[in-house]
C-alpha positions as CSV (number, residue, x, y, z in Angstrom):
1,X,87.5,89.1,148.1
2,X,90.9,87.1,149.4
3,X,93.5,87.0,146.7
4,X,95.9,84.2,147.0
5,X,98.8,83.0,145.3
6,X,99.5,79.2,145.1
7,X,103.1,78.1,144.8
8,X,103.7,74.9,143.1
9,X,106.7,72.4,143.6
10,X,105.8,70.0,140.1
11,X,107.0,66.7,139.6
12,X,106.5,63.8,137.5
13,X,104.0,61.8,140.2
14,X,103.3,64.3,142.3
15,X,102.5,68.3,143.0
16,X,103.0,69.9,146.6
17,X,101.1,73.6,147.0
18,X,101.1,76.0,149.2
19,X,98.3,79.1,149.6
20,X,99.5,82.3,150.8
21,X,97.9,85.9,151.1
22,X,99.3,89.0,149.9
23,X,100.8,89.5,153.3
24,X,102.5,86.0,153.2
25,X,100.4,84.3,155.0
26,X,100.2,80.6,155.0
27,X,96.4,79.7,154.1
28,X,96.8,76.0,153.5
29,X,99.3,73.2,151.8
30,X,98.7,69.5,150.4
31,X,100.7,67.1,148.3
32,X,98.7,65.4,145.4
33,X,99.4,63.1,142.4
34,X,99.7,64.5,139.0
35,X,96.9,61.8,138.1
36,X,93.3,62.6,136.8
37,X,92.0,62.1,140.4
38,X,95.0,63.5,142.1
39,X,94.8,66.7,140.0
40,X,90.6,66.6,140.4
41,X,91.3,66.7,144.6
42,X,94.0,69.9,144.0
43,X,91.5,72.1,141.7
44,X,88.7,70.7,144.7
45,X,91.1,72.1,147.3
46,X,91.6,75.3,146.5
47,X,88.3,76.7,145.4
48,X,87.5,78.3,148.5
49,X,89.6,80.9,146.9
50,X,87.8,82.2,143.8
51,X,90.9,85.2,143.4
52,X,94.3,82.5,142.8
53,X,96.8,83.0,140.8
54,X,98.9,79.7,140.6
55,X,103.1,79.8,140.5
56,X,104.5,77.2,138.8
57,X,108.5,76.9,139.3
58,X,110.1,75.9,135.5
59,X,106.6,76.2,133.6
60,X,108.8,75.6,130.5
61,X,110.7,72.2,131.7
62,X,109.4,69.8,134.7
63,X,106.0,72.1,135.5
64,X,105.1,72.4,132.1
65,X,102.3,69.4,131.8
66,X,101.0,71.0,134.8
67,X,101.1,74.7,134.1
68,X,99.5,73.8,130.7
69,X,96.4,71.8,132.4
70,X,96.0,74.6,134.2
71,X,96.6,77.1,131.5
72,X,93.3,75.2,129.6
73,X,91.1,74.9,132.9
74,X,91.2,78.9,132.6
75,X,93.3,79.5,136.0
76,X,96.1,82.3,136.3
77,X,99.4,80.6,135.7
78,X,103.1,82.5,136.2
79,X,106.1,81.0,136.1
80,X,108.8,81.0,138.8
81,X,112.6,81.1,137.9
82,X,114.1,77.9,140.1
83,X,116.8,80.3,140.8
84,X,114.6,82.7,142.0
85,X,113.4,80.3,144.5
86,X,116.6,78.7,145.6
87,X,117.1,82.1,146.6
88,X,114.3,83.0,148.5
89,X,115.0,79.8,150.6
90,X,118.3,80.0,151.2
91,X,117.3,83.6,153.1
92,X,114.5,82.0,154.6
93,X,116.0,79.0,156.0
94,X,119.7,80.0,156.1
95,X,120.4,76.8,154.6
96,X,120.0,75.3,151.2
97,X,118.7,72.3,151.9
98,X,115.1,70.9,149.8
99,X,112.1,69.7,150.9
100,X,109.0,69.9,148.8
101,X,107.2,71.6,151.1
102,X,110.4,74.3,151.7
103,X,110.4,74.3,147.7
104,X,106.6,75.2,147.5
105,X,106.6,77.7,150.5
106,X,109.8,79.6,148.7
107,X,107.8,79.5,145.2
108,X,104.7,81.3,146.9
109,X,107.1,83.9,148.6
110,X,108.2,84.7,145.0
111,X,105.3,85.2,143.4
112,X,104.2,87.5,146.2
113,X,107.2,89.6,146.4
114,X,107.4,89.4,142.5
115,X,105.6,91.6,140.3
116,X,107.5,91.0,136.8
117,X,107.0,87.6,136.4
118,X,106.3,86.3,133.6
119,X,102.6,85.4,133.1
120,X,101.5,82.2,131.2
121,X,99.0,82.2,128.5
122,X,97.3,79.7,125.7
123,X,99.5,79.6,122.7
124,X,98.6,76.1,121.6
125,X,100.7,76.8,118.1
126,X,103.5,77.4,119.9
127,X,103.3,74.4,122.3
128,X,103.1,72.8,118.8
129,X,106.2,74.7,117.6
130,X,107.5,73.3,120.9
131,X,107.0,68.9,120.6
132,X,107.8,69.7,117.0
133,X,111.4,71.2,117.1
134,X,112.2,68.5,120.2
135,X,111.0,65.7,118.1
136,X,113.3,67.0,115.0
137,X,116.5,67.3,117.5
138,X,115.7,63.7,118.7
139,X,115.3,62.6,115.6
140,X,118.8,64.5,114.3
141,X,120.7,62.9,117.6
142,X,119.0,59.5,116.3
143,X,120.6,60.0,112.5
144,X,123.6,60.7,114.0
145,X,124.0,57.1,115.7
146,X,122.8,55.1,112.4
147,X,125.3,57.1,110.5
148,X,127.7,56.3,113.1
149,X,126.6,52.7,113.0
150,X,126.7,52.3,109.4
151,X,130.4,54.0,108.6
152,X,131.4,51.2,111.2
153,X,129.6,48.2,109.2
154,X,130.7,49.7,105.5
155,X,134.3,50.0,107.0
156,X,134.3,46.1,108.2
157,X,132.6,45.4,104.7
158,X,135.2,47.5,102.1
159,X,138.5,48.0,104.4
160,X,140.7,51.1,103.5
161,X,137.5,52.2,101.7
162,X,135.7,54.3,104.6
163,X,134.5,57.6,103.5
164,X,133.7,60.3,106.3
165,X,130.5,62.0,105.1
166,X,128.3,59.0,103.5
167,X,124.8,59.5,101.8
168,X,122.1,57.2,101.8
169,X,122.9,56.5,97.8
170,X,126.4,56.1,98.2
171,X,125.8,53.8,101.1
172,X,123.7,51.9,99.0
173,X,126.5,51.9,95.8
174,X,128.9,49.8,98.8
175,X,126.2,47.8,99.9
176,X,125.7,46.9,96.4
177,X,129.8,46.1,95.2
178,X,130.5,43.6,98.5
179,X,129.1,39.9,98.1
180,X,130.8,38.4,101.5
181,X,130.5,34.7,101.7
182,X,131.1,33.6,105.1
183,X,128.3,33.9,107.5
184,X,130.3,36.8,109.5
185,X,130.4,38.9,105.9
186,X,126.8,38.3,105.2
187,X,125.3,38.9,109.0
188,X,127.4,42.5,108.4
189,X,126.0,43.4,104.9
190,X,122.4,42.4,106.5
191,X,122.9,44.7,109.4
192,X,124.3,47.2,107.2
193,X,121.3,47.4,105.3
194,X,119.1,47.3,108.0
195,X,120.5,50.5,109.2
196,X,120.7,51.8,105.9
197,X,117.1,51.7,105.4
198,X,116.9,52.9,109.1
199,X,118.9,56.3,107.7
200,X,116.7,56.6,104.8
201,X,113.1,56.6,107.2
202,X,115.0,58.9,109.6
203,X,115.7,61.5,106.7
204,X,112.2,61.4,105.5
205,X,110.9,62.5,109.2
206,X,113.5,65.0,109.3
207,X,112.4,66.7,106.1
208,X,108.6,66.2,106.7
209,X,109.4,67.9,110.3
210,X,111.0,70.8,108.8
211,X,108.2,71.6,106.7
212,X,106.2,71.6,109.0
213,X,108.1,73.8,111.4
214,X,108.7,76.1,108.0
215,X,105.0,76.2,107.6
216,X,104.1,77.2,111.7
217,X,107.1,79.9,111.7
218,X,105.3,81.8,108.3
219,X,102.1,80.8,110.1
220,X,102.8,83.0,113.0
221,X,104.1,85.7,110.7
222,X,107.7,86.0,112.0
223,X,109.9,87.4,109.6
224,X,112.7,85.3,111.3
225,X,113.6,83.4,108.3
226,X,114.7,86.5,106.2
227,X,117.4,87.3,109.1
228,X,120.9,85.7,107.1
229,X,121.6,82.2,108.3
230,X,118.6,81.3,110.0
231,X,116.3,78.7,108.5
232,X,113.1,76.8,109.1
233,X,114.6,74.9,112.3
234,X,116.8,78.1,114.0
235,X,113.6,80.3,113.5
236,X,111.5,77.8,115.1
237,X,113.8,76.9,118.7
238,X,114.4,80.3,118.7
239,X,110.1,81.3,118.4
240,X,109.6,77.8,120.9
241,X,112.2,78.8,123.9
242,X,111.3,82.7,123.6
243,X,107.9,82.6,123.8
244,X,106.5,86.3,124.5
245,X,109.8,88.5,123.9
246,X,108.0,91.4,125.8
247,X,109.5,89.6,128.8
248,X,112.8,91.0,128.2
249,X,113.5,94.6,129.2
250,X,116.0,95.2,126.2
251,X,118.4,93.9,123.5
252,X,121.2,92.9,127.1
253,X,118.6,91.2,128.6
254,X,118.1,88.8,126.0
255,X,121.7,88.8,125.0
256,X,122.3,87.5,129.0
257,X,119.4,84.7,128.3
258,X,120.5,83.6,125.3
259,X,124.6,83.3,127.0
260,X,125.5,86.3,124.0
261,X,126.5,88.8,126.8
262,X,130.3,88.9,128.3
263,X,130.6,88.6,131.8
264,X,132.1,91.8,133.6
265,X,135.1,90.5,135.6
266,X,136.6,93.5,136.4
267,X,139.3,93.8,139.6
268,X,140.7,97.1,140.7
269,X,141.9,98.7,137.2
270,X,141.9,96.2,135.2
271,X,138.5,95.9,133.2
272,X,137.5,93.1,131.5
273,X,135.3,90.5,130.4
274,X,135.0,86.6,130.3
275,X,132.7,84.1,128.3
276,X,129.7,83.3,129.8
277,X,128.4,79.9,130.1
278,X,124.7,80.7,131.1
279,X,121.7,81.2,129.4
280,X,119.4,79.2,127.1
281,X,122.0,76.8,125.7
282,X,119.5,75.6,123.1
283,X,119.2,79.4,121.8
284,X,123.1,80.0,121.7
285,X,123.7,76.9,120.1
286,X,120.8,78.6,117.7
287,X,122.8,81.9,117.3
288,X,126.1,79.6,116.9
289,X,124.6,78.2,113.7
290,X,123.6,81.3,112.3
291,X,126.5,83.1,112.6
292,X,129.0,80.2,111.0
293,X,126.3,80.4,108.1
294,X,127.1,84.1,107.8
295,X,130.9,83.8,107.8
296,X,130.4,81.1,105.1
297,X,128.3,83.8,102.6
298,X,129.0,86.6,101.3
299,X,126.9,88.6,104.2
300,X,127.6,91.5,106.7
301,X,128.2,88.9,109.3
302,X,131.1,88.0,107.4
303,X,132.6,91.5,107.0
304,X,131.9,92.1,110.4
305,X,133.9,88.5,111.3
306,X,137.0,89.7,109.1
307,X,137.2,93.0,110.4
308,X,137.5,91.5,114.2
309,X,139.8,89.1,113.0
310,X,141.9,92.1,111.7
311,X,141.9,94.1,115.1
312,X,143.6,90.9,116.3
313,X,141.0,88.6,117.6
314,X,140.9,85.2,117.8
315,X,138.7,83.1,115.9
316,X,136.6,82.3,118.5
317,X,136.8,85.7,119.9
318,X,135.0,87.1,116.4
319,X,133.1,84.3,116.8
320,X,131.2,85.6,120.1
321,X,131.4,89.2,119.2
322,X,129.7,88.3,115.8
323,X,127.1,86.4,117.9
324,X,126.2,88.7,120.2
325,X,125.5,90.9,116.7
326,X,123.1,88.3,115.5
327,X,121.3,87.9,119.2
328,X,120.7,92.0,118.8
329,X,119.0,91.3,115.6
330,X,116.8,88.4,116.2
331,X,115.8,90.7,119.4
332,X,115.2,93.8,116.7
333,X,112.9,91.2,114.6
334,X,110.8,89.4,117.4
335,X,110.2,92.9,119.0
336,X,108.7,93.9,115.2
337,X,106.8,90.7,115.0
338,X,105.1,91.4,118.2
339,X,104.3,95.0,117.0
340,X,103.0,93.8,113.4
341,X,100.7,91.0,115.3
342,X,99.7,93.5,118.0
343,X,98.1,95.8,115.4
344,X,95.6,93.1,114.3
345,X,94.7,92.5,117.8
346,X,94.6,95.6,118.9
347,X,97.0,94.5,122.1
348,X,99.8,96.4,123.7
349,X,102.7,97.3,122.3
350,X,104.4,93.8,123.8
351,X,102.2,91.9,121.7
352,X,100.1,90.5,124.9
353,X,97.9,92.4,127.2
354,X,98.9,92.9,130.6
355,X,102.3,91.9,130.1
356,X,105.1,93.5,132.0
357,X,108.0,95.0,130.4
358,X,110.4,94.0,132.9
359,X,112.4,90.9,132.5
360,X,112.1,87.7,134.7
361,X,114.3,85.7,132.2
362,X,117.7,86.4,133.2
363,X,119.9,83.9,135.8
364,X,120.0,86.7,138.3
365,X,117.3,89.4,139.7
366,X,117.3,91.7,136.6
367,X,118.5,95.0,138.7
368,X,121.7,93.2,139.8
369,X,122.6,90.8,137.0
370,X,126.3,91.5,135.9
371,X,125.6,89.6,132.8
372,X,123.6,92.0,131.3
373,X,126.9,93.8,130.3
374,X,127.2,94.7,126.5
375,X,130.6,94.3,124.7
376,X,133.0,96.7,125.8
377,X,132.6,100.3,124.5
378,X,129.3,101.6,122.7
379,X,127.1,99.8,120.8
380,X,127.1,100.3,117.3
381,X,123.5,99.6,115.2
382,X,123.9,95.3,114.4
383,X,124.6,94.4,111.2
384,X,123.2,97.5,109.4
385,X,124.1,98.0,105.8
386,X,126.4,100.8,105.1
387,X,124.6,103.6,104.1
388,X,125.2,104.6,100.1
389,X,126.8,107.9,99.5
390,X,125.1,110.6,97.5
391,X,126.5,111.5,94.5
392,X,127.2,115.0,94.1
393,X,125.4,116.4,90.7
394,X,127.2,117.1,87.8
395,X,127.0,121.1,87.4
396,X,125.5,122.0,84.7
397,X,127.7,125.1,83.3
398,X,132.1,125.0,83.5
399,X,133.2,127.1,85.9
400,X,134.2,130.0,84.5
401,X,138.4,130.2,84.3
402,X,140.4,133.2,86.5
């Protein structure tokens, strides 16, 4: 029997595929809307070929509503790196110019030539984990602008009186001291309290969405949480972007995903290393919260921070090398959480059947991405506590004197 890959250009409105044979042959192609009938007439289209497996480009941003319809019809989903594709049709065409057609073709080549791509599975949980932690950052961005809004008002209201970090309750102690009495005065206090009561709803979501996302990360079993500086929401972005951490090859592979690892920029002699500004921005900005949380406790990360600051390192410069640390660990713990859950499931040692140990995650093709570069010199074991010194035993007799 004919097995096929389909690649898949997604969009909002509309999906263009294209069917191809293991020896890159083109078998067929159609655009069709993302609509109930639309998406009826593209599962009609292909069955002719029983043996698909369908690649969707960014399966965890625009082709994600598709790859999961898929994902619950039963069909064989992977997903393709954009990069990846741009890639393969910049070779094929010699140019970089898009089409959804060129974009589809260039998908399909990728899956064929491909064999360590990541493949999609049913984790409805963790599509949960997914809306969840989105819906808190929107609803963090949203408490920001009434804060924002309010400080402005309460400023207008009690001049020379504007404090930086305001609370609900002390919000509501100014509200309460200003009467105004001209119709400008009371329209402010009005709109002051409407925001204020805006702020107080927004904190109740916030709080009822971190328990929630405290209850889905113990749910899973991931022993996240107990890392230092990493809470209810860190554990959970990091569980939602990651996924299946058998995708990564090792601890650099993750560090280059999560934007941890130094680039190597390295001329003639002189070796060194700049910042990288790739990877999972979402995860860094993750790691970035837990490591200021170390440095403010009394925790290894902090005694790790101070020493770096006394080989004469910049803040910022400790900063990174602390986070790249931390990005080690969380690795270390998701790679024990997948063992732990694989032993009650009786799945590989990746925590999923089937799955490949080689990486697709990474910006570049994971053989030639520079990024994968560790901090210079060897690696010592993250964050380890120092190991206590035996005490040597008291002898029992004096020694006898010369």
């Amino acid at each position: 029997m004919e097995h096929v890959i389909i690649g898949v250009d997604p969009h909002k409105l509309s999906a263009t595929i294209e069917v191809v044979d293991e020896q890159e042959k083109l078998l067929g192609s159609g655009r069709f809307t993302t609509d109930q009938p639309g998406y009826a007439a593209m599962r009609a289209y292909v069955k002719s070929w029983p043996e698909r497996v369908w690649a969707v480009e960014g399966a965890n941003g625009a082709g994600r509503p598709l790859a999961q319809r898929l994902l619950e019809a039963g069909e064989q989903v992977v997903d393709v790196p954009a990069k990846l594709a741009a890639r393969v049709r910049l070779f094929d065409t010699g140019h970089n110019r898009k089409t959804d057609a060129l974009d589809a073709h260039s998908i399909a080549i990728v899956a064929v030539r491909t064999e360590s791509l990541r493949v999609l599975k049913v984790d409805g949980e963790l599509e949960a984990l997914r809306m969840l932690t989105d819906r808190r950052e929107a609803l963090t961005r949203r408490r920001v602008q009434t804060v924002c809004r309010l400080q402005a008002l309460l400023a207008e209201l009690t001049p020379g009186h504007a404090k930086r970090d305001i609370t609900p309750l002390q919000a509501k102690k100014v509200l309460a001291s200003v009467r105004p009495r001209d119709i400008a005065g009371k329209t402010r206090r009005r709109i002051a309290a409407e925001e204020l009561a805006e702020l107080v709803a927004v904190d109740a979501k916030i709080k009822k969405a971190t328990a929630e996302l405290k209850a889905i990360v113990l749910a899973r079993g991931s022993q996240l949480m107990d890392l230092p500086g990493i809470g209810p929401v860190v554990a959970a972005r990091i569980l939602a972007d990651v996924g299946d951490i058998a995708r990564f090859a090792d601890r650099n592979r993750f560090a280059s995903w999560t934007g941890t690892a130094p680039l190597d920029a390295s001329s003639g002699e002189q070796n060194r290393h700049r910042l990288s500004r790739a990877g999972n921005r979402r995860v860094n900005h993750m790691i970035h919260i837990a490591a200021v949380t170390q440095i403010r406790h009394d925790t290894d990360g902090r005694t790790y921070y101070r020493r770096k600051r006394d080989e004469g390192k910049k803040s910022m410069e400790a900063i990174r090398c602390l986070k790249r640390r931390i990005s080690d660990t969380i690795f270390r713990q998701l790679l024990a959480d997948a063992n732990a859950a694989s032993e009650h499931v009786s799945a590989d040692p990746g925590g999923q059947c089937g799955a490949s140990l080689k990486s697709s995650a990474v910006d570049l093709p994971p053989h030639i991405d520079t990024s994968d570069q560790p901090l210079p010199g060897p690696a010592k074991p993250t964050l380890q506590p120092a190991a206590r010194r035996r005490k040597s035993p008291v002898p029992t007799t004096l020694p006898s004197a010369s």
